[in-house]
Rosetta silent file (secondary structure, phi, psi, omega in degrees, C-alpha in Angstrom):
SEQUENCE: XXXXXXXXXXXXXXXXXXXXXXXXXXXXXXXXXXXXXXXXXXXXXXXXXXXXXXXXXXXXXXXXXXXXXXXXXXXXXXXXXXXXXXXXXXXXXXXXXXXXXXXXXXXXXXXXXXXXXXXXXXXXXXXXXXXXXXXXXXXXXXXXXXXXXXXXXXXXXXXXXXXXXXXXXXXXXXXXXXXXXXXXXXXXXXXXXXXXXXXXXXXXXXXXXXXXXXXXXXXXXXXXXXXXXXXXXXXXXXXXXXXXXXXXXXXXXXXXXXXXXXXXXXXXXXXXXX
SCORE:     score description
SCORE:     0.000 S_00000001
   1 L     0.000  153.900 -178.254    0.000    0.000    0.000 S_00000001
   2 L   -66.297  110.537  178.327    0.820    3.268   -0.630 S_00000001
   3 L   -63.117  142.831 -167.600    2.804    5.574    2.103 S_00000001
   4 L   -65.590  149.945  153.010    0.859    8.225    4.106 S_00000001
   5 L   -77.045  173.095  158.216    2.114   11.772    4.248 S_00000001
   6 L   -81.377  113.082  177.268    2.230   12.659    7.880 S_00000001
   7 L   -54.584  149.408  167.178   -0.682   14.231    9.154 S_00000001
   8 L   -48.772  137.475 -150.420   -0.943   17.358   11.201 S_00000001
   9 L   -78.133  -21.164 -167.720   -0.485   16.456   14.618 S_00000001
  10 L  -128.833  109.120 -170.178   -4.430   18.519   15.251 S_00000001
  11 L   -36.536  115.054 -178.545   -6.787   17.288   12.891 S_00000001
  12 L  -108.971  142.849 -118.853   -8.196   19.998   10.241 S_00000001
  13 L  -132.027  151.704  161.095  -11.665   19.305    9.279 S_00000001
  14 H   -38.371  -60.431 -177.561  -12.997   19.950    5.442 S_00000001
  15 H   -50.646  -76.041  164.548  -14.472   22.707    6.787 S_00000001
  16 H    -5.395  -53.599 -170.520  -11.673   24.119    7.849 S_00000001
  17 H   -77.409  -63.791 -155.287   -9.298   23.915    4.377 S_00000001
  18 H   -45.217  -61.039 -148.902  -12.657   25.713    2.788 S_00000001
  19 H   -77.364    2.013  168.675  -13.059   28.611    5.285 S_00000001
  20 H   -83.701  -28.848  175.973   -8.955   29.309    4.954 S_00000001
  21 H   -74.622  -35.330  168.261   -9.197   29.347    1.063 S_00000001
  22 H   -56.361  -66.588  179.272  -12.522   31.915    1.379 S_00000001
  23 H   -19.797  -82.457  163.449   -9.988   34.086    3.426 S_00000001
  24 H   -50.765  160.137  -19.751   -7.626   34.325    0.552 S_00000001
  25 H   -72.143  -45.485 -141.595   -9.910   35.041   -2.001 S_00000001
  26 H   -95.907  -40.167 -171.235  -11.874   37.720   -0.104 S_00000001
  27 L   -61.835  -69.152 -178.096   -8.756   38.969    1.255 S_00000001
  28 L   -89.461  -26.422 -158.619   -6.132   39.151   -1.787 S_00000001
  29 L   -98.512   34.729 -166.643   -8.581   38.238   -4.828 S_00000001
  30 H   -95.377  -18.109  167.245  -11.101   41.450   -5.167 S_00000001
  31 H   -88.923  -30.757  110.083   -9.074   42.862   -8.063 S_00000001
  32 H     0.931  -51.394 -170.397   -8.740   39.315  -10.139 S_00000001
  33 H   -44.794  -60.115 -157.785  -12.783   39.055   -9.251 S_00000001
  34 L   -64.883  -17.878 -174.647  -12.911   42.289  -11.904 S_00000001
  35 L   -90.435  -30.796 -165.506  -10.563   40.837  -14.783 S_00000001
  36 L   -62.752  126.896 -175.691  -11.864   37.424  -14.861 S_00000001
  37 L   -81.406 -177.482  177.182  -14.603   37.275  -17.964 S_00000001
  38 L   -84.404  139.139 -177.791  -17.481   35.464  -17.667 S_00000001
  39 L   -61.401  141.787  174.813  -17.753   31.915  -18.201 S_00000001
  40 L  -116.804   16.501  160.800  -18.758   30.172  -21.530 S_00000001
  41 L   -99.697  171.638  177.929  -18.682   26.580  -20.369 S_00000001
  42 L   -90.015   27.823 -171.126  -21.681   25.036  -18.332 S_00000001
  43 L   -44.469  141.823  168.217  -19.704   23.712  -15.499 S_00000001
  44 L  -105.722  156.218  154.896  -22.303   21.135  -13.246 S_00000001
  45 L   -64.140  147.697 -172.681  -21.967   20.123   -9.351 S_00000001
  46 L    67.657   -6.259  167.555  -20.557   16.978   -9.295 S_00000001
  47 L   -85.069  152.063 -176.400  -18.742   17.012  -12.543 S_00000001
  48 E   -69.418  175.234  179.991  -15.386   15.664  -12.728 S_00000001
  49 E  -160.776  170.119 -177.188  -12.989   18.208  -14.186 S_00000001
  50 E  -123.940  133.400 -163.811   -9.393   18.850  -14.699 S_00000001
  51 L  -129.810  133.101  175.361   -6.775   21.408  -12.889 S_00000001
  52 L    20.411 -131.653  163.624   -2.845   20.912  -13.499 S_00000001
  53 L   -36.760  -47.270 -148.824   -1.886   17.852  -11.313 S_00000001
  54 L   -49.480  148.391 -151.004   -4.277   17.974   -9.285 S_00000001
  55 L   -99.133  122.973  143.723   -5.585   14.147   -8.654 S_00000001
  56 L    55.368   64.413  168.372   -9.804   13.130   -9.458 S_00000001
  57 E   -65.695  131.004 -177.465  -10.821   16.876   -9.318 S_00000001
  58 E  -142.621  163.583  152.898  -14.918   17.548   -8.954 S_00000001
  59 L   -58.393  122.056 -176.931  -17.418   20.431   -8.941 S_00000001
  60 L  -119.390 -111.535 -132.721  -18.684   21.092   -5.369 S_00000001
  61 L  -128.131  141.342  165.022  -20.248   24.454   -5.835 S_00000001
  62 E  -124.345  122.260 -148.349  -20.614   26.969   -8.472 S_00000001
  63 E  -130.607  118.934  147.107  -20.051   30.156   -7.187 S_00000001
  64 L   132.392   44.837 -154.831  -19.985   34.544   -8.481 S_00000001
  65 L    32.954   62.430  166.220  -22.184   33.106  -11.736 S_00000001
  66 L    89.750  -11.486  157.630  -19.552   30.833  -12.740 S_00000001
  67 L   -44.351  -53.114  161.405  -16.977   32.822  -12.245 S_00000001
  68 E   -92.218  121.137  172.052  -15.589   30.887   -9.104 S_00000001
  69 E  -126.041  135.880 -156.636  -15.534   27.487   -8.635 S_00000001
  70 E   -98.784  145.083 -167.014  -15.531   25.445   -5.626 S_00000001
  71 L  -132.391   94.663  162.459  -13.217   22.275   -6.146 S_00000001
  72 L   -65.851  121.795  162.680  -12.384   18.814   -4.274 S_00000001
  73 E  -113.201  170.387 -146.933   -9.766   16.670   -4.751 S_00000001
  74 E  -122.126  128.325 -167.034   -8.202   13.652   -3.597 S_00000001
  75 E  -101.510  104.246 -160.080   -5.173   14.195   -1.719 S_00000001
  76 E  -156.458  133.157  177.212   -2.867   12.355   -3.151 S_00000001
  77 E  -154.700 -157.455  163.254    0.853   12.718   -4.672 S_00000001
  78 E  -130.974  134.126  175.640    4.517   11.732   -5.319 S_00000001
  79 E  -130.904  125.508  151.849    7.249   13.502   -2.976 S_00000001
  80 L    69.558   42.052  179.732   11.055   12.412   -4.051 S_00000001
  81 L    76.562  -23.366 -176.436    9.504    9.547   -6.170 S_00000001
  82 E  -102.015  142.641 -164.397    7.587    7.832   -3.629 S_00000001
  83 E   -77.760  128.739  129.940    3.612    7.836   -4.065 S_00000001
  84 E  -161.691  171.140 -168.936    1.440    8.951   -1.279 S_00000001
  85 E  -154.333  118.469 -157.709   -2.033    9.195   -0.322 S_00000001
  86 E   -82.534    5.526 -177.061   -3.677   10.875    3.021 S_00000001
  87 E    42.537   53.634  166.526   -7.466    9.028    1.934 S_00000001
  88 E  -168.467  166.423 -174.276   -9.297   12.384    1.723 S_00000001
  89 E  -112.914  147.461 -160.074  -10.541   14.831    0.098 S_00000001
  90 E  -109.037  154.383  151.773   -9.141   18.773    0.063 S_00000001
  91 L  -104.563  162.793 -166.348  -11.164   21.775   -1.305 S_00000001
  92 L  -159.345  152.091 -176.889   -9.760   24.405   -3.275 S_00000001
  93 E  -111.849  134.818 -164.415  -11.393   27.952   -4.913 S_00000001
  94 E  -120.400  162.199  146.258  -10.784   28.049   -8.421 S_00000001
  95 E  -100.454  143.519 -165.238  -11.556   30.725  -11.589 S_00000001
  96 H   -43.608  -42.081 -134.053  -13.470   28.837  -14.010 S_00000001
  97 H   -90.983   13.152 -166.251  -10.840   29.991  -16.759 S_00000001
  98 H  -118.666  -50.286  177.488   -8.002   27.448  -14.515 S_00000001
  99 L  -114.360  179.098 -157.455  -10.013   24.680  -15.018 S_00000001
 100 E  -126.829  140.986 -157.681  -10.677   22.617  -17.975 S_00000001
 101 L   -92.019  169.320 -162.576  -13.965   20.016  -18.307 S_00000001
 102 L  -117.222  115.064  178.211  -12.950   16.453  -19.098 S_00000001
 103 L  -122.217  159.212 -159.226  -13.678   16.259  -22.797 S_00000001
 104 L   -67.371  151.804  166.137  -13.387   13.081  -25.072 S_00000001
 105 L   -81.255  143.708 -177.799   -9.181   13.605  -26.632 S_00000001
 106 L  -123.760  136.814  178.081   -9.491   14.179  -30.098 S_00000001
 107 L   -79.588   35.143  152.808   -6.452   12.989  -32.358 S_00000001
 108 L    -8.128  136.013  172.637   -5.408   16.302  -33.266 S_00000001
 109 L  -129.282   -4.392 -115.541   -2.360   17.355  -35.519 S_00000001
 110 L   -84.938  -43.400  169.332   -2.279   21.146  -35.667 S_00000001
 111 L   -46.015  155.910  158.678    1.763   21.157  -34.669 S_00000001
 112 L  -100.731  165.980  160.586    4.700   21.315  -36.954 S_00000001
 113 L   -62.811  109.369  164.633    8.160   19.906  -35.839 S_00000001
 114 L   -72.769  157.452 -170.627    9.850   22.969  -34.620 S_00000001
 115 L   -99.372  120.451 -169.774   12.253   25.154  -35.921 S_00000001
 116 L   -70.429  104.199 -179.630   14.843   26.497  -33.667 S_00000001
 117 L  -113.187   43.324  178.387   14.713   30.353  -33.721 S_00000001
 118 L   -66.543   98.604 -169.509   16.384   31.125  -30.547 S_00000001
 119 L   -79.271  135.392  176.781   16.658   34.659  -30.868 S_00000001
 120 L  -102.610  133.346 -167.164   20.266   36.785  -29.582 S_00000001
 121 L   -79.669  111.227 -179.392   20.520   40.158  -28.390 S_00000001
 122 E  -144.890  152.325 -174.387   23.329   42.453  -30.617 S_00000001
 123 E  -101.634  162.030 -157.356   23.430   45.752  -31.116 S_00000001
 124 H   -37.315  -78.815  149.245   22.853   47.157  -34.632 S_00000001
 125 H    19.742 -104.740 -176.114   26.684   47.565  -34.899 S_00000001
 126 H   -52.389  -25.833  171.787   27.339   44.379  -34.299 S_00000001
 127 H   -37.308  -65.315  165.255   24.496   43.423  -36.789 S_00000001
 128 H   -23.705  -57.353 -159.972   25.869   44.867  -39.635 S_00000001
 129 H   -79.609  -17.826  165.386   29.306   43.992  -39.232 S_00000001
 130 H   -48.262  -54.372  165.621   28.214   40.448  -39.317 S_00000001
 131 H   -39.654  -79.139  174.121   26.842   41.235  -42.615 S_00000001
 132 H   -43.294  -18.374 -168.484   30.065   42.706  -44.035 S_00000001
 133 H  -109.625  -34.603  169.160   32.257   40.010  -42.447 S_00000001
 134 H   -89.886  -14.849 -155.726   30.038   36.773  -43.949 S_00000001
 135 L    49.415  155.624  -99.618   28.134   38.226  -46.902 S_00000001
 136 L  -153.947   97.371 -164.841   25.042   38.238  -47.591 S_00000001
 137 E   -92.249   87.579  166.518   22.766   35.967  -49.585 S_00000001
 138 L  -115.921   41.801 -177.772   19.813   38.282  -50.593 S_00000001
 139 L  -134.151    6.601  166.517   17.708   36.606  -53.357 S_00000001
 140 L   -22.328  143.002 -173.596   16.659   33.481  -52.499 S_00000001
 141 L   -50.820  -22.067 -171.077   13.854   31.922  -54.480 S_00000001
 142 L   -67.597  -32.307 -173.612   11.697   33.082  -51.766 S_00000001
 143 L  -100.984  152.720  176.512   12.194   36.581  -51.737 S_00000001
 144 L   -54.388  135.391  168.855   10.876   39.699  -53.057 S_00000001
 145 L   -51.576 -163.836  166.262   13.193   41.988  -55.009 S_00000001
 146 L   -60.341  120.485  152.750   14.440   45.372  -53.116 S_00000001
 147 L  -125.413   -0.001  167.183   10.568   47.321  -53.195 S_00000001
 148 L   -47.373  116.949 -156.490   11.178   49.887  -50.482 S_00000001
 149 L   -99.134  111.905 -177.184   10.748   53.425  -51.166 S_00000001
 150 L     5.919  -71.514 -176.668   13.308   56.006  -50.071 S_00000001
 151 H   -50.940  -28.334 -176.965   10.277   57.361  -47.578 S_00000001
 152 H   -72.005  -69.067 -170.250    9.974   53.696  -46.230 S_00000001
 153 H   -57.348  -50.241  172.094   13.760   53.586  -45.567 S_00000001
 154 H   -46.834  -58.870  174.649   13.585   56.995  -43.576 S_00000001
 155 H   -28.993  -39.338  147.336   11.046   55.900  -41.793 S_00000001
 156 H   -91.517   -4.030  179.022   12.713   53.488  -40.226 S_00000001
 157 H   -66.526  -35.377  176.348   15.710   55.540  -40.008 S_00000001
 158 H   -80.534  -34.188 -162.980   13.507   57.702  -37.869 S_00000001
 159 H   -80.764  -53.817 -178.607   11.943   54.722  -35.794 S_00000001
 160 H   -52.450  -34.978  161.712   15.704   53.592  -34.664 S_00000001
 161 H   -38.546  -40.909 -165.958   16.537   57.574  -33.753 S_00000001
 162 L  -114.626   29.281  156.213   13.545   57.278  -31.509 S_00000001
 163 L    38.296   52.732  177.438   14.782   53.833  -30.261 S_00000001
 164 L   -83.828 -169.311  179.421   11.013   51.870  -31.095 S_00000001
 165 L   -88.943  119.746  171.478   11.165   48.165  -31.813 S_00000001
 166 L  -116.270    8.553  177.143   12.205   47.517  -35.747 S_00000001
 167 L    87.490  166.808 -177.746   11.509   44.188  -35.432 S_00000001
 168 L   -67.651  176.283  168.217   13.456   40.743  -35.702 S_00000001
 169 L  -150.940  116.589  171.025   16.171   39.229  -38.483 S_00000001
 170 E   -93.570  132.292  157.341   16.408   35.694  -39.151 S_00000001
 171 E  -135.770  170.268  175.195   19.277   34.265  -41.461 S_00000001
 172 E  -124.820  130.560  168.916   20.476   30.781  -42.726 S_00000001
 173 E   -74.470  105.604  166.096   24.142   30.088  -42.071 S_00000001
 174 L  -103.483  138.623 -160.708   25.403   28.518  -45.193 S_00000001
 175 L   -61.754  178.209 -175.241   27.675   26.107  -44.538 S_00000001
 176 L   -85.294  153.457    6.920   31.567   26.512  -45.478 S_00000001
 177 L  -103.127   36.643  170.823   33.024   27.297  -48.051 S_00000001
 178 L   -93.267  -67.762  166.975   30.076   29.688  -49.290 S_00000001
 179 L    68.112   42.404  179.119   29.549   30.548  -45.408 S_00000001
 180 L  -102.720 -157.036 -153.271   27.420   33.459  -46.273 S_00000001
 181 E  -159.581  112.853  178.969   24.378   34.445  -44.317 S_00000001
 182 E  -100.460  105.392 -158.514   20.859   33.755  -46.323 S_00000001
 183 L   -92.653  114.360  161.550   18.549   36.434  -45.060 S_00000001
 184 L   -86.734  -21.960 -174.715   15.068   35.282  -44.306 S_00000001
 185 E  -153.179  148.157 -175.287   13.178   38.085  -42.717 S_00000001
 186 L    82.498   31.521  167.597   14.593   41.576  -42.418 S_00000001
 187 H   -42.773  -65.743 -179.721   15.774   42.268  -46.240 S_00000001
 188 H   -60.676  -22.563 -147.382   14.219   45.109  -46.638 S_00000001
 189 H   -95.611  -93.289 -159.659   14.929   46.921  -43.135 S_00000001
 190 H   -28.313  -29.971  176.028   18.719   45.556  -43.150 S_00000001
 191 H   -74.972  -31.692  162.028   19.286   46.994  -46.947 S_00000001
 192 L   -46.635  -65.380 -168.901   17.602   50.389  -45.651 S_00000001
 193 H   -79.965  -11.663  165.645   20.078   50.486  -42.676 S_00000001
 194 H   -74.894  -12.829 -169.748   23.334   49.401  -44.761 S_00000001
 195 H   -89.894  -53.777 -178.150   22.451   52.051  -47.256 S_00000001
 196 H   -64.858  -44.776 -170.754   21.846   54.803  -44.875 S_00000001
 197 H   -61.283  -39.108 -171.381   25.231   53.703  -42.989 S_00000001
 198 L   -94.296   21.264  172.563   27.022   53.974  -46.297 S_00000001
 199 L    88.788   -0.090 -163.971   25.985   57.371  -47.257 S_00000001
 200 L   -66.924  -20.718 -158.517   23.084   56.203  -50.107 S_00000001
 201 L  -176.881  145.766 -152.560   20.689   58.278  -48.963 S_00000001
 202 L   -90.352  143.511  135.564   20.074   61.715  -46.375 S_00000001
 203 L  -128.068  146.281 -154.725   17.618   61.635  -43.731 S_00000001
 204 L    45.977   58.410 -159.776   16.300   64.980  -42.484 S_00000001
 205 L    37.797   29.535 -179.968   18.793   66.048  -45.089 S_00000001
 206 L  -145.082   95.011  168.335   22.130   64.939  -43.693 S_00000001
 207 L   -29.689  170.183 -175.867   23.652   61.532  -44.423 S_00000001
 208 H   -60.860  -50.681  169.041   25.310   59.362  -41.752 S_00000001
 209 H   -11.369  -40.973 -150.842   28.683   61.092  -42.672 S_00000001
 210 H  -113.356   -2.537  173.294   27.407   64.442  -41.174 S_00000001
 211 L   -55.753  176.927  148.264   26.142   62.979  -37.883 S_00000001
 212 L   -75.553  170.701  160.172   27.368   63.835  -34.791 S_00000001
 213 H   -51.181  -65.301 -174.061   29.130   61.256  -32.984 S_00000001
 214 H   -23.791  -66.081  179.531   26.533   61.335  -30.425 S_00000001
 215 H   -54.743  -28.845  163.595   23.843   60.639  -33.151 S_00000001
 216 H  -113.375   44.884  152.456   25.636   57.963  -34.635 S_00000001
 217 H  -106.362   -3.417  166.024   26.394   56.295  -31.647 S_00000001
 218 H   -76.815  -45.082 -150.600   22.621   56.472  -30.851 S_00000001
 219 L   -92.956  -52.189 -173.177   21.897   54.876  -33.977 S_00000001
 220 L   -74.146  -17.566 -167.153   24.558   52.104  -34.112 S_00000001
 221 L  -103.969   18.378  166.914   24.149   50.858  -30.347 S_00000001
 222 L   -76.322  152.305 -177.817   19.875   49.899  -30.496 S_00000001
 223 E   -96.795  135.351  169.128   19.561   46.434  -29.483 S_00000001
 224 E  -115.513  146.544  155.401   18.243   44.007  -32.017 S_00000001
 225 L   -77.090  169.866  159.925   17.125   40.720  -31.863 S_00000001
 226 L  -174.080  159.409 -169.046   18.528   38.110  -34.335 S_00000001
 227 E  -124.907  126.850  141.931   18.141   34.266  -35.030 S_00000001
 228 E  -120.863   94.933  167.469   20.749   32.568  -36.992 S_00000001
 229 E   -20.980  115.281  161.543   19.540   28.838  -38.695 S_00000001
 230 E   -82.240  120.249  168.371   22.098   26.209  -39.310 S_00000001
 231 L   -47.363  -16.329  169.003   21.652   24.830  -43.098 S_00000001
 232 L   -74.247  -28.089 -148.436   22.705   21.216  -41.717 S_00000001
 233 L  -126.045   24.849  171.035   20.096   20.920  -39.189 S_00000001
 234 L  -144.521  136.028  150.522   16.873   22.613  -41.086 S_00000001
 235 L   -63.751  161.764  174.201   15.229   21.824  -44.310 S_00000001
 236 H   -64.389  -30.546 -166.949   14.022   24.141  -47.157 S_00000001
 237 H   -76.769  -53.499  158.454   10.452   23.405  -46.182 S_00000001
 238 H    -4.341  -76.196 -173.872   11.496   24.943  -42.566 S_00000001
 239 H   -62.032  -37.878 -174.645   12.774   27.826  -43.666 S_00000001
 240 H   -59.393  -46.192 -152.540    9.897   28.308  -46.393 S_00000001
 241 H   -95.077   -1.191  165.848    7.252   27.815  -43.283 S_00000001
 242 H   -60.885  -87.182 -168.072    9.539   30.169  -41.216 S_00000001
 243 H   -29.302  -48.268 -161.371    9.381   33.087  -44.157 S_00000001
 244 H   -77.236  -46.142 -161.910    5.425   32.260  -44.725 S_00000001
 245 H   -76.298  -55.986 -176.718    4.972   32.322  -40.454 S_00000001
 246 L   -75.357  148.738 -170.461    6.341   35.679  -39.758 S_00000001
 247 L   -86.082   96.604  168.482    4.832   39.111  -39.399 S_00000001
 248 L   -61.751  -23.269 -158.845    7.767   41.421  -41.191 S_00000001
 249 L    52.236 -137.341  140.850    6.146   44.217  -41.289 S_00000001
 250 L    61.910 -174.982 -173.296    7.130   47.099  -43.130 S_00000001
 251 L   -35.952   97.078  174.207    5.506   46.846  -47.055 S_00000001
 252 L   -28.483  124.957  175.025    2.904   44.205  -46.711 S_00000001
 253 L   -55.031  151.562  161.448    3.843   41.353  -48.920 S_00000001
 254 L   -80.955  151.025  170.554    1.438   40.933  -51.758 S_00000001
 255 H   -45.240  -58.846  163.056   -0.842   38.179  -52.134 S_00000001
 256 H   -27.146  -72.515 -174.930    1.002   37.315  -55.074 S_00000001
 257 H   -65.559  -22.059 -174.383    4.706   36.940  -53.763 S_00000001
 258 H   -74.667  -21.645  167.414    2.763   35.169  -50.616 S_00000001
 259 H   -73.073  -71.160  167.054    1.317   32.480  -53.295 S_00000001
 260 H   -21.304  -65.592  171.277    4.858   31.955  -54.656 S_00000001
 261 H   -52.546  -69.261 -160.195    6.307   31.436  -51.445 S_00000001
 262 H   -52.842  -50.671 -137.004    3.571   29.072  -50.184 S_00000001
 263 H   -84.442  -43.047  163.061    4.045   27.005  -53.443 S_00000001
 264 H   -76.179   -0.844  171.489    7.966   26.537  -52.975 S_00000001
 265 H   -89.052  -30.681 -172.849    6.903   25.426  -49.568 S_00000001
 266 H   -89.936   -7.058 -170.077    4.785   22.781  -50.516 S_00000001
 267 H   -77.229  -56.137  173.414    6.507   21.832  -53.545 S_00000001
 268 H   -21.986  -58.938  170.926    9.464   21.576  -50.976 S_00000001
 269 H   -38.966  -51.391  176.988    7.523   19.572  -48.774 S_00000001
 270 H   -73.631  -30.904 -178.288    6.863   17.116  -51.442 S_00000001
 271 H  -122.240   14.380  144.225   10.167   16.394  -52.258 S_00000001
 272 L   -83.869  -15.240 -175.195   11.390   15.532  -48.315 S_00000001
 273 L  -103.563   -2.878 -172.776    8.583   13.042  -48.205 S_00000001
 274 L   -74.807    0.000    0.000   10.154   11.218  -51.276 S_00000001
């Protein structure tokens, strides 16, 4: 048989666990009361239901119109690997939106295998120089030519001045000896900021040349994220459902180039299953 926990040397009562768990709620939980929405399941008394861990969970009470729910379980666990079980039942106050109804499992697929996009913190700077030191693979069948319009590139030239979010950059590290850097998401932005760095184009009429220091050490030291892919350990259909999955922002792809894309993904797709 299964070992006891120890019990509390002075017995506490059902009753008891309940009117210490009302405390805490009435005590700590009157601002939680106002965020919680209202429920859209039917919970009943007496159905079973499911909460984390927690062991043979039931409806006791439905309580603030459904909002609250009062919930027993059978006190029961594992400590260090060993199993135990105290033969009783504990109450506990729940918000509906914590627990989940015991519904038939459905054989579900909706995941993909994921792709490891563990994004790293660098500052523009270093971004850049990365570029310039692997080179820069920026035509892949996937991608769009250069469509940004001079006003597009300031724009973001203005959003790093005023140190916003410009969004992420994903590349795929091609292996040696091409060892170049295949840019999936951030074409357009990164060709905007290498352009502007290199004098291509003025914004608020003064190329980078004519900053101050100050100004371009504001500009080179925002923090970016960035992901880089290894080409041994992702397929093209990866990368394709990377490129298709992310929000880029900046000139909305077209419907068009987004039909392209999906169509090298699936043709991709098709010819990894072979």
């Amino acid at each position: 048989m299964a070992k006891r926990q120890p019990k509390p040397k002075t017995p506490v009562t059902y009753a008891d666990f309940l009117a210490k768990e009302w405390d805490s709620y009435t005590t700590h939980k009157e601002q939680e009361l106002k965020n919680i929405p209202e429920s859209n399941y039917p919970f009943k008394v007496g159905e079973p239901v499911i909460i984390g861990n927690l062991h043979e969970c039931r409806v006791e009470e439905i309580l603030m119109d459904g909002k609250l729910l009062h919930i027993s379980r059978h006190d029961r666990g594992v400590t260090y690997g060993k199993p135990w079980d105290n033969e009783r039942r504990l109450p506990g106050l729940f918000w509906w939106i914590s627990v989940e109804p015991v519904a038939p499992i459905e054989n579900t697929n909706f995941r993909r295998p994921r792709v490891n996009t563990d994004y790293q913190q660098t500052s523009l700077d270093g971004l850049v120089h990365q570029v310039y030191h692997r080179g820069l693979m920026t035509s892949p069948d996937y991608q769009r030519d250069y469509v940004w319009t001079l006003e597009d590139k300031q724009r973001l030239i203005q959003s790093i001045f005023d140190r916003a979010d410009i969004g992420k950059f994903v590349f795929l590290e091609r292996e040696w000896p091409e060892n170049r850097l295949e840019v999936v998401d951030g074409k357009q932005r990164l060709n905007a900021i290498t352009e502007f760095m290199q004098g291509r184009f003025a914004f608020r009429g003064k190329t980078y040349f004519q900053l101050s220091n100050e100004d371009k050490g504001a500009f080179t030291d925002i923090m970016v994220q960035m992901a880089r892919l290894d080409n041994k350990y992702v397929k093209k259909s990866d990368v394709l459902w990377l490129f298709l999955s992310i929000n880029a922002g900046g000139v909305p792809q077209t419907e068009e180039h987004i039909a392209k894309a999906r169509k090298l993904y699936e043709k991709a797709l098709a010819e990894e299953s072979k």
